[in-house]
LOFIBA-481603 format. One line per field, with one value per residue (C-alpha): residue number from 1; residue in one letter; x, y, z. Coordinates in steps of 0.2 Angstrom, whole numbers, plus 2048, in hexadecimal, padded with zeros to 3 digits. Layout:
N
resi <- NUM,...
resn <- A,...
u <- X,...
v <- Y,...
w <- Z,...
//
This chain:
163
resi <- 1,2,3,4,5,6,7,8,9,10,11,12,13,14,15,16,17,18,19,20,21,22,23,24,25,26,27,28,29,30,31,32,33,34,35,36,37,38,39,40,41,42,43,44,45,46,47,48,49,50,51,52,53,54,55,56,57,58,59,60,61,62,63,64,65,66,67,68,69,70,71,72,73,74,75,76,77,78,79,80,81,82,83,84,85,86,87,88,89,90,91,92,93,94,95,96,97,98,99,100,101,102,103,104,105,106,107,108,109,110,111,112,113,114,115,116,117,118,119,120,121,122,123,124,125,126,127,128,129,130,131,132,133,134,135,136,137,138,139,140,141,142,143,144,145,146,147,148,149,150,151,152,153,154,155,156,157,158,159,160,161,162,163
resn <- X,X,X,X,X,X,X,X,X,X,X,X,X,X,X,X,X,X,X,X,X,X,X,X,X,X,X,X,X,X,X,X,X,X,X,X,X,X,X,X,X,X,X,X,X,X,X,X,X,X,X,X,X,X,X,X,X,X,X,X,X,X,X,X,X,X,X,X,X,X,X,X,X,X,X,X,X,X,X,X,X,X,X,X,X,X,X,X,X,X,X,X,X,X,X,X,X,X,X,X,X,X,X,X,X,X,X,X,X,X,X,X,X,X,X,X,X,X,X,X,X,X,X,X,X,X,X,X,X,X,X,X,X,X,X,X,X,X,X,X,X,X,X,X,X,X,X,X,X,X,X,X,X,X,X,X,X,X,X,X,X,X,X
u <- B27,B34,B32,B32,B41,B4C,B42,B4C,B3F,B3C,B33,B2F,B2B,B1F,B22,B15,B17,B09,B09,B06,B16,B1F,B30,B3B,B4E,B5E,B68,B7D,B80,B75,B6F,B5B,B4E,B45,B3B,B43,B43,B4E,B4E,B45,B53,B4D,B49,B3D,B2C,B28,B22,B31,B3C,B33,B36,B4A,B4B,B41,B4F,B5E,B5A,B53,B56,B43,B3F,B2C,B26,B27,B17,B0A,B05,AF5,AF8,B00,B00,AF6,B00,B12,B19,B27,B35,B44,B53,B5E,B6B,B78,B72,B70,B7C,B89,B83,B72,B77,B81,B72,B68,B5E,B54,B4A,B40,B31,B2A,B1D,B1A,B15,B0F,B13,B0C,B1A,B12,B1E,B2D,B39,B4C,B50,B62,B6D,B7A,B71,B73,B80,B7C,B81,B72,B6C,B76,B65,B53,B43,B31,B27,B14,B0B,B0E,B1F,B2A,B24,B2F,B3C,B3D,B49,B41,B41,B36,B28,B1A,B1D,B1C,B0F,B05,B0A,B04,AF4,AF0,AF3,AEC,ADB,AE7,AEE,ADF,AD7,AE6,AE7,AD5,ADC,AED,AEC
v <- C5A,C50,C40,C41,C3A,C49,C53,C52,C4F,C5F,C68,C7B,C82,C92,C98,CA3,CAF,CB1,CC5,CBB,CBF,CB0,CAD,CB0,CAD,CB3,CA8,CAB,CA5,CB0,CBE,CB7,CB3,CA4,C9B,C8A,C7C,C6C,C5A,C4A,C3D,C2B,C26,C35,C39,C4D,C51,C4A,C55,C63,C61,C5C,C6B,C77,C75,C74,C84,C91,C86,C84,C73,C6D,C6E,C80,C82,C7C,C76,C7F,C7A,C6F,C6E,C62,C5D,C60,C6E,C6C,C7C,C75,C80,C88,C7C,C88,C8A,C76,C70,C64,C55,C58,C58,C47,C41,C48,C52,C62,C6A,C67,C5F,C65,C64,C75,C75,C86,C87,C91,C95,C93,CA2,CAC,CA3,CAA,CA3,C9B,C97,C8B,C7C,C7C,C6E,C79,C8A,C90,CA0,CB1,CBA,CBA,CC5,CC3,CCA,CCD,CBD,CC0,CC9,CBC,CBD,CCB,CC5,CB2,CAD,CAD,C99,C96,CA4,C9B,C8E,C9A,CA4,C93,C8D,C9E,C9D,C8A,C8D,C9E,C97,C8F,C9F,CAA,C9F,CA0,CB3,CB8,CCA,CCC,CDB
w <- 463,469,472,484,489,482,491,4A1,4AE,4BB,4C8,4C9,4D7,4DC,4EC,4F4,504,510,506,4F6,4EE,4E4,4E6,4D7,4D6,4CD,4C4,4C6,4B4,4AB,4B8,4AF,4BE,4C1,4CB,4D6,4CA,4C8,4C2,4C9,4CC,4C7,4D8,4DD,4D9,4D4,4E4,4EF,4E0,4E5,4F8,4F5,4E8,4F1,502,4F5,4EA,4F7,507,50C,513,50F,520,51E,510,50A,4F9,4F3,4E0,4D3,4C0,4B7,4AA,4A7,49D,48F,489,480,484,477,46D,475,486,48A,496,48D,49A,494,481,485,489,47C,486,47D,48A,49D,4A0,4AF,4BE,4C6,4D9,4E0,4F5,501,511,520,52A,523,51E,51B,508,506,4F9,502,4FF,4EB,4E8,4D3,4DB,4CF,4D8,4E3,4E3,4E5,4E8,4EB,4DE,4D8,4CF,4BD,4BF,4BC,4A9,4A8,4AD,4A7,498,487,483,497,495,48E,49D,4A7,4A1,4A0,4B0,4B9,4AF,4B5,4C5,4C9,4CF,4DF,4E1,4DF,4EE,4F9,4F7,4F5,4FC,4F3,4E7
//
């Protein structure tokens, strides 16, 4: 394992619909599908990363949800040597080490792009719970698989009646 400090620190994000659906969107670079994620800068903690990366990536402001879960620990993937961002590699950075948040919107909300300073997304849907699995890259399954696992209990409780 590598030491820490080659893991950017960053949020992911689980967003729920009052249907139960997660929100899952589409990366322009690579046409893969993801959930909202991004880095904690030095002066936040990993919830006000959540809020400002939340309203940056799909243009939701907190006020709009709830949060009905988070992870207890965070969760590691080191990206590929030939898919890490030359910034990052400067900085000898391997991988992410994230805090997952799930949220709950409190009314339908319209999702936008125009807020990514990254330009990261030109598409997204809302899918079933364990969807995203299929359609996740390779190197970020397990975290997601692990990440879904922890915090269905959250998601169970929210959406009792959601097949």
């Amino acid at each position: 394992m590598k030491k820490d400090n080659a893991y950017r620190l960053n949020v992911g994000l689980i967003i729920v619909n009052d249907s139960g659906k997660v929100l899952l969107c589409k990366r322009k670079d690579n046409h893969k599908w993801q959930f909202p994620q991004g880095g904690i800068n030095k002066d936040e903690t990993a919830i006000s990363a959540a809020k400002r990366e939340m309203f940056e990536e799909v243009g939701i402001k907190f006020q709009s949800t709830i949060i009905i879960g988070e992870t207890e620990d965070w969760y590691k993937y080191e990206v590929p040597k030939t898919k890490i961002k030359p910034h990052f590699k400067k900085r000898g950075i391997v991988g992410q080490k994230q805090k997952w948040f799930m949220l709950k919107l409190k009314h339908p909300i319209n999702i936008s792009f125009e807020n990514n300073p990254d330009d990261e997304f030109n598409d997204y849907a809302w899918v079933s719970y364990w969807h995203p699995l299929s359609k996740i890259v390779s190197f970020k399954k397990d975290v997601y698989q692990n990440v879904l696992i922890e915090l269905l209990s959250k998601y169970n409780k929210e959406f009792k009646n959601v097949g």
